[in-house]
C-alpha positions as CSV (number, residue, x, y, z in Angstrom):
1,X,9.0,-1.7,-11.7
2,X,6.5,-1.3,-8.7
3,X,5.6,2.2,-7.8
4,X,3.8,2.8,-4.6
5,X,1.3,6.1,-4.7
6,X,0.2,7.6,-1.5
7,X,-3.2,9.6,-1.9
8,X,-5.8,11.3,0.5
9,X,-9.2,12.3,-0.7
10,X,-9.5,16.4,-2.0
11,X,-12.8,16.4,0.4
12,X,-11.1,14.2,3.6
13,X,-13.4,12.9,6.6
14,X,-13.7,10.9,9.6
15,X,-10.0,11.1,11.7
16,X,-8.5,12.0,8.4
17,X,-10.0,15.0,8.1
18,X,-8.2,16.9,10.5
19,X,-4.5,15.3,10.3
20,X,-2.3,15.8,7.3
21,X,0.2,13.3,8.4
22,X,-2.3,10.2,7.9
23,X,-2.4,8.3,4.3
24,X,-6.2,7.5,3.1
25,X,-4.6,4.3,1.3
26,X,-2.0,3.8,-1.2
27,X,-2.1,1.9,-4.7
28,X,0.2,-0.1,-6.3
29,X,1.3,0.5,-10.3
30,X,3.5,-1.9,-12.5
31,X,4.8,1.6,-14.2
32,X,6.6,1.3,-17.8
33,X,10.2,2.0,-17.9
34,X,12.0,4.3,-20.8
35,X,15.7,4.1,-20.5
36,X,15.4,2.8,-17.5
37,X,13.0,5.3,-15.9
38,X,9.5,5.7,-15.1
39,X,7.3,7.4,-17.3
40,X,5.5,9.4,-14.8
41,X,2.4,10.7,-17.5
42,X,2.2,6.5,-17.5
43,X,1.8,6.1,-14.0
44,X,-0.5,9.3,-13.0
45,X,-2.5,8.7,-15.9
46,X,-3.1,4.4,-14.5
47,X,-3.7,5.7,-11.2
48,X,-6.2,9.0,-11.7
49,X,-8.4,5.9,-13.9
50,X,-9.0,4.0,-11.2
51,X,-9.6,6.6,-8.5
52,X,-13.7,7.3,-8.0
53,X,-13.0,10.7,-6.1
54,X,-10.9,13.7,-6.6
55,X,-7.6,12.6,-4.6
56,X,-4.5,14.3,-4.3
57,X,-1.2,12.7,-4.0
58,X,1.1,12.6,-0.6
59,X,3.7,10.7,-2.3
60,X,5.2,8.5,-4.7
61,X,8.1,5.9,-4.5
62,X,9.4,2.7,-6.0
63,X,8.6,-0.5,-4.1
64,X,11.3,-2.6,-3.1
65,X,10.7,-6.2,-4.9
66,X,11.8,-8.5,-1.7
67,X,8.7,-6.6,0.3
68,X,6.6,-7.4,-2.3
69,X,7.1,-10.8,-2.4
């Protein structure tokens, strides 16, 4: 399953520095499944590796697979 992680940097600049509403970038996970669910310590733990600066998440959601393809 696809999960889609919205994130904004802890130390925001430029025109996002000023308004919340706007998304720095988001990052697409393969996340692992358990009983069919996500294992969320899995997924946070993927995505804080790969992040170079302190970020804090806006939100998280499953991607819908016919977008992604």
């Amino acid at each position: 399953m696809t999960m889609r992680i919205d994130w904004r940097y802890l130390d925001e600049r430029g025109p996002y520095k000023d308004d919340n509403s706007k998304n720095r970038g988001f990052t697409l996970i393969d996340a692992d499944e358990k009983d069919g669910k996500v294992v969320i310590a899995d997924l946070l733990e993927s995505f804080y590796e790969d992040m170079k600066e302190p970020v804090k998440i806006v939100n998280i959601r499953r991607e819908e697979e016919e977008r992604l393809s």
